[in-house]
N, C-alpha and C positions, 0 to 999 in steps of 0.2 A: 163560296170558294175563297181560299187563303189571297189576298195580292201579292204581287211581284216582290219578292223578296222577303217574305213576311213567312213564319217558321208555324207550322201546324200545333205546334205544343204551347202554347199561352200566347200564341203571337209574337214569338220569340224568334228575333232577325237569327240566322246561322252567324253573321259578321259577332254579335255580341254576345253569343255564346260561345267564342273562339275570343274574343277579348276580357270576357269573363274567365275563361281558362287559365289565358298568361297572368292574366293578375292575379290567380291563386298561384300560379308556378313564380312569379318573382315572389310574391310571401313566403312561399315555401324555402325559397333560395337565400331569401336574407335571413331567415330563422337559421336554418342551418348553418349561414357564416355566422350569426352570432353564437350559437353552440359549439360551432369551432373554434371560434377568436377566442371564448369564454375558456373551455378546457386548454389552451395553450396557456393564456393569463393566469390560470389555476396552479396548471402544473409549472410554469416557471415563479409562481408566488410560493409553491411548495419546494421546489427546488434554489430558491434566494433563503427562505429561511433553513434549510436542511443547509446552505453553505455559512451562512453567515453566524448558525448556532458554533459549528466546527470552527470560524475562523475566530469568534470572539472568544469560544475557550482555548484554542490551543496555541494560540499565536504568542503568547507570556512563555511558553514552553522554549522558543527560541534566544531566552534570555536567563541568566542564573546571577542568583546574589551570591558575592564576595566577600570575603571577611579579611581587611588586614590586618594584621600580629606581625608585632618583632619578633621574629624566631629567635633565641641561642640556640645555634648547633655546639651543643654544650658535648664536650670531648668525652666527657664521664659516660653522656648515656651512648653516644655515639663507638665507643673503644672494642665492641667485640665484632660482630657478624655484622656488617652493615645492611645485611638484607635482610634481619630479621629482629634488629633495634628497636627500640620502645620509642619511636615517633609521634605516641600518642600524648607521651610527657612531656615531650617539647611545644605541641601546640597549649595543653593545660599551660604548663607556665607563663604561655605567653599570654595565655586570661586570667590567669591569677595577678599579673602584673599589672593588667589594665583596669582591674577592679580588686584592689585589694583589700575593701572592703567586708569583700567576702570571706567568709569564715568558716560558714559551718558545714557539715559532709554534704550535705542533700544539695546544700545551695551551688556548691561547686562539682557538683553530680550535672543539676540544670546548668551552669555557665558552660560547663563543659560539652552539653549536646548543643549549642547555638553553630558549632563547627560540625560539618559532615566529618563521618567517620572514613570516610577515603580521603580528609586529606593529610592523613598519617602516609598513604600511598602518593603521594605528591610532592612529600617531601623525602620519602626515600626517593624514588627519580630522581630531584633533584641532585642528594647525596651522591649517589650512584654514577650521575652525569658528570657530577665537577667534585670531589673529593678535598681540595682547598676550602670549601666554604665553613668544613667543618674548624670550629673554634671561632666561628666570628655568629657577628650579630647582623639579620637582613630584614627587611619588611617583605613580605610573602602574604599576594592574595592568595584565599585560599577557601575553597566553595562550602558557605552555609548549610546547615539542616535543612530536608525540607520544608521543614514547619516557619522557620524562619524567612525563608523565601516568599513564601506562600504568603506574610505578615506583609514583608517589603514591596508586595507587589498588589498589595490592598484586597489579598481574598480570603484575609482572616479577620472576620468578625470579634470585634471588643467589646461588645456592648451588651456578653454574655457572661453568665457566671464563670468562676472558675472552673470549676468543677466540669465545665460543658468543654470548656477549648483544653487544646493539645497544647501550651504555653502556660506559663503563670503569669501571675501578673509581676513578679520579677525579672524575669524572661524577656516578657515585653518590655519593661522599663529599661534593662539593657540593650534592646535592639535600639531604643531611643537614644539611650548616650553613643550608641557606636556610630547611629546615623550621623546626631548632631554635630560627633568628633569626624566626620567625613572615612569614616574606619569601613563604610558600607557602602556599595555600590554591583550595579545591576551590570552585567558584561554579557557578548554573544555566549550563548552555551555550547561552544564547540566540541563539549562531553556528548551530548547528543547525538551529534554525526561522529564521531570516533570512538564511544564503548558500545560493549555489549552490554546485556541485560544483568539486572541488579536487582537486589532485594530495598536499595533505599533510591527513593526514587532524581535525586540530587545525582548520582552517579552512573542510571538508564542510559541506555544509546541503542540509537538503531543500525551501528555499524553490522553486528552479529546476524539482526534477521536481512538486511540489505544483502552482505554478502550470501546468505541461504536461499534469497528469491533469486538472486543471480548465478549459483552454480542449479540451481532448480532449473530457471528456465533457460539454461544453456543444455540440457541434456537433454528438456521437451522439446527445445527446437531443432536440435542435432538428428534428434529421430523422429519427430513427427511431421517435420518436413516436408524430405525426402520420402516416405512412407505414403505419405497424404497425396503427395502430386503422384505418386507414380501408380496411386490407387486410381487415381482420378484416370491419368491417360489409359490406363489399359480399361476402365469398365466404361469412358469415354470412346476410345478410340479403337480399341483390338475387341472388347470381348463380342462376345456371339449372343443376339437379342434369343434368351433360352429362358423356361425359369430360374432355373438357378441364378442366374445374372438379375432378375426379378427379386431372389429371395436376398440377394447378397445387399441390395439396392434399398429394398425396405431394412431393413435391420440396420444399414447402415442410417438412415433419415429415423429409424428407432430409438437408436443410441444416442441420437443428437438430443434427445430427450427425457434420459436419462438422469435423474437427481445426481448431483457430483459425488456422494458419500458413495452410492453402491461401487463407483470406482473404487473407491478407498477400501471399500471391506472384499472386493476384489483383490486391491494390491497388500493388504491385508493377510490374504490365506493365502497368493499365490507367491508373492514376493521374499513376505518377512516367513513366514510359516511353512512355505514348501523350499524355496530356490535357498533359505536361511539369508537374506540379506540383510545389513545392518539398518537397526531399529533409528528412527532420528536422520535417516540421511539424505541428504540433497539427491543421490542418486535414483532410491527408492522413489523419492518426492517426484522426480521427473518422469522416472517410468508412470505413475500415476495418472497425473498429468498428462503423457502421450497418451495413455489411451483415452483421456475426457476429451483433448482437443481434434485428436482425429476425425471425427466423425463433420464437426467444423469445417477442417482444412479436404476433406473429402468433397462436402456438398460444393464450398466456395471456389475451388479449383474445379469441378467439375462444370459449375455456371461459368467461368471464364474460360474453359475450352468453348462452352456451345454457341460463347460470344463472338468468335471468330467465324468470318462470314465461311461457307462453301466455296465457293468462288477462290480460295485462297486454296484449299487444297485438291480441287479442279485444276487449277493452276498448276501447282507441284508436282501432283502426279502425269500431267499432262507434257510436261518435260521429261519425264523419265526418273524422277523422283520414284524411289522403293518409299514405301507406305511409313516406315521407321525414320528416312528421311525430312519425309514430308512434314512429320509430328514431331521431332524434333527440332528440324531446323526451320520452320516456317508458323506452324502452330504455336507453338509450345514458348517462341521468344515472344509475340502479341498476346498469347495469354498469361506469360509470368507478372505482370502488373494485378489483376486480379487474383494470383493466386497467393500473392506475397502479401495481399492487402486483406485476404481470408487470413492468413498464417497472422498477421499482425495483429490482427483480432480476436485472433483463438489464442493467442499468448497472452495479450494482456485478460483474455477472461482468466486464464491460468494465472496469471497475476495474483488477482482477485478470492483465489478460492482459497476456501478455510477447511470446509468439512471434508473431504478427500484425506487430508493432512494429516487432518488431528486423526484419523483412524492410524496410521503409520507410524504415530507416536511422534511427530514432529512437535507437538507442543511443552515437550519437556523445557525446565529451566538450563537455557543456554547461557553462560557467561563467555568463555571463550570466543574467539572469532574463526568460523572454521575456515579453511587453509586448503580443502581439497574436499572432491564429490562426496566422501564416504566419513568424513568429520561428522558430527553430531553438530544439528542445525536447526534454526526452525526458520520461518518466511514472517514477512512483513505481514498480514493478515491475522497468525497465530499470535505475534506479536503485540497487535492490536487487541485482540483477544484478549489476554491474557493481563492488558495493563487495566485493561476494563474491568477487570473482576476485581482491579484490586482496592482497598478501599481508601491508600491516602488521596488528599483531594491533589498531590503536587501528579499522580498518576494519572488524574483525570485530561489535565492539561497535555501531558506528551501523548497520551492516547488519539485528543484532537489531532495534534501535532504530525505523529503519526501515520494519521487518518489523510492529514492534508500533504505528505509527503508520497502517499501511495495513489492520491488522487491527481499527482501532478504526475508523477512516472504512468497513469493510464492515458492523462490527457496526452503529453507526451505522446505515448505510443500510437493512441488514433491519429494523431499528426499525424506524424511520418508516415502513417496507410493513405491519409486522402494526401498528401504531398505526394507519391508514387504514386496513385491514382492517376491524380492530375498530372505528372511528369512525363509518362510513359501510354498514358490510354490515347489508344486509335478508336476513331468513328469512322464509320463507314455510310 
């Protein structure tokens, strides 16, 4: 016979096979926190250098080299159409003056690209602004090539052949005497944030696609909104537990699932191809976009109605509240915190999207700043896109740039969701 407390199986107490237990369940327990600690560590080491690649290239983008020239607004070339004067001979002479060394075609072919070709447009402004200055002599900064930029700001390589770099070595020898002469200097790039898109990348801005993400999603929000909540209260609140309220329910958690492009080849055939809406526009763009975000502001609003306890509209009706009452004025104000914090979230995903867009033709080259819904536009995302492909390296930079402009307008946005969150949420 076994003794008093002694286990039939190897003489195996029950006490220590129950403390042999827990001490596989805490191994088990600290393995699994180190596989969790580990993949947090991971993914925020993956996500440190995914930021810090973007901040170390595009953070130069925030700054542009200068070139100052004594301009003559010389009256000869200035005397007919002042909008459409040869401003480009005015900055030539004013490098031919500072290097007059130079002689031959070619060599003042290359002096003469060390200066962007917009700022023949900076100094008509000018003109245009004050009309006295013409016949005198001023010093006028006035923004570099980008190749020269690129030089000034140490991310062109010398220590290659000619024949490899965008510069000659004359080229660079002149950006040296204009530094040395103090004629160069690095300023905030306020072109940036105030032009549109451009073929040289010295004169790019994100004003054009800014304003297109913002008449874009002023129209997804105007209609998928309202659209969204009021889907939400009636398959929450009114409709009749039927299939069909089944089939409307699945399709809707369907579409939440949905790749964003088949929207686009949606708004595609039905928008630009049937309705004939204009190709390129903020308008179209929005419509698109309501229907990706819908399906979003459906599910999120409807979790924040079923947030709200029973007991609240027990309550309601129990005074004499009509059921429309009840949902409106008692439900509907304790769930707008969650519903507004789905909607903020389905907007800045809209933010974010590209492939939708580019079906709509939003990626066309935009210069202009559009002015209204139906302008030809494109969004911050296409924008990005599009500097991406292109191959100078000064593009590379605003691309970053860019990149970190649209990452701060999402951060932005989830703010202001957990800010209302936390302003407005009741527990119960």
């Amino acid at each position: 016979m076994n003794k008093p407390g002694q286990a039939a199986n190897g003489g195996q107490r029950p006490i220590d096979i129950v403390k042999g237990g827990m001490v596989r369940r805490h191994r088990a327990e600290r393995r699994f926190k180190i596989y969790g600690l580990s993949a947090i560590v991971l993914s925020l080491a993956f996500l440190s250098f995914l930021l810090i690649s973007i901040v170390s290239q595009g953070y130069s983008a925030f700054q542009q080299t200068y070139i100052k020239l004594e301009i003559n607004f010389d009256q000869n070339v200035l005397s007919g159409n002042l909008a459409t004067a040869n401003y480009q001979a005015l900055v030539k002479k004013a490098l031919y003056k500072l290097f007059p060394d130079v002689k031959g075609r070619g060599d003042k072919r290359h002096l003469a690209k060390l200066v962007s070709p917009g700022a023949s447009f900076d100094l008509r402004k000018m003109v245009l602004a004050d009309r006295h200055i013409i016949g005198t002599t001023r010093e006028v900064w006035l923004p570099a090539n980008d190749d020269v930029d690129m030089a000034v700001k140490g991310h062109y390589r010398r220590d290659v052949a000619e024949s490899e770099r965008r510069l000659t070595d004359k080229q660079l020898a002149w950006i040296d005497v204009l530094e040395h002469r103090q004629r160069l200097e690095k300023r905030f790039n306020v072109t940036f944030f105030t032009a549109g898109d451009s073929r040289e990348p010295e004169q790019a801005g994100i004003l054009g696609a800014a304003m297109g993400s913002f008449y874009t999603l002023i129209v997804t929000l105007v209609l998928s909104f309202p659209i969204g909540v009021a889907a939400a209260i009636y398959l929450e609140e009114f409709a009749p537990t039927n299939k069909w309220t089944d089939l409307i329910e699945v399709n809707i958690n369907n579409l939440a699932a949905v790749p964003s492009i088949v929207f686009g080849l949606l708004g595609l055939a039905v928008f630009l191809n049937f309705f004939g809406l204009p190709r390129s526009a903020p308008l179209v763009g929005g419509l698109v976009l309501t229907l990706m975000t819908l399906p979003t502001i459906i599910i999120a609003s409807r979790a924040a109605l079923k947030s709200v306890p029973p007991s609240i509209r027990e309550a309601a009706l129990g005074i004499g509240s009509s059921k429309m009452q009840m949902v409106l004025n008692h439900v509907l104000p304790l769930a707008m915190p969650g519903m507004l914090t789905g909607t903020i979230i389905g907007m800045a995903q809209a933010l974010g999207e590209t492939a939708p867009l580019l079906m709509i033709g939003m990626v066309a080259f935009i210069v202009d700043i559009p002015a209204g819904f139906t302008d030809p536009a494109t969004v911050l995302p296409v924008q990005i896109y599009l500097w991406a492909d292109s191959p100078e390296r000064a593009f590379v930079e605003r691309t970053s740039a860019a990149i970190m402009v649209l990452l701060a307008f999402l951060i932005a946005m989830n703010l202001v969701a957990i800010l209302l969150r936390k302003r407005f949420e009741r527990r119960w």
